[in-house]
Phi, psi and omega in degrees: 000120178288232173242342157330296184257023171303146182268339182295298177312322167328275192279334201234112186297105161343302210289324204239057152277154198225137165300160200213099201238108196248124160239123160274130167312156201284322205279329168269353132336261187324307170300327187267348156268346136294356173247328176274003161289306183308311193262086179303072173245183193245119153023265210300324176315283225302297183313317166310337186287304196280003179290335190280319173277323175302326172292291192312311176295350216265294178312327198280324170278339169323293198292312179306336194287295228283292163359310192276306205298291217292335172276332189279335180288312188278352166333253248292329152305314172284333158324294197288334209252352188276321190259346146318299186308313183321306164342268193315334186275298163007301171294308184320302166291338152267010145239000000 
């Protein structure tokens, strides 16, 4: 990803950054200053991205959860209106 196509510049505005006193574990310490030495970004880019990404699956699952809760509340209606229709075609072929 260059810097071009950063999601941070995408998503997240210079103007509304907000401070942070961040404590990392030691081992994901190290990892995130070796990939971001590699991909030659800044800390604070890097961390703003995966957070930016890390939000975005969290809503996807969020939302899949409430989908799941909501199709589930409307089953037992659309069953029942399927075998009306089933009915209504039914009637149909037999006349």
């Amino acid at each position: 990803m260059t810097k071009k196509e950063s999601i941070y510049d995408k998503y997240i505005p210079l103007s509304n950054m907000k401070s942070l006193s961040l404590k990392l574990d030691e081992n994901v310490f190290k990892d995130t200053e070796e990939i971001t030495h590699v991909l030659n970004c800044a800390r604070n880019r890097y961390i703003n991205e995966a957070l930016a990404l890390y939000n975005k699956y969290n809503k996807r699952q969020i939302l899949k959860k409430k989908l799941q809760r909501e199709s589930g509340l409307v089953k037992l209606d659309s069953m029942q209106i399927l075998e009306i229709f089933e009915q209504l075609d039914d009637r149909n072929e037999t006349i």
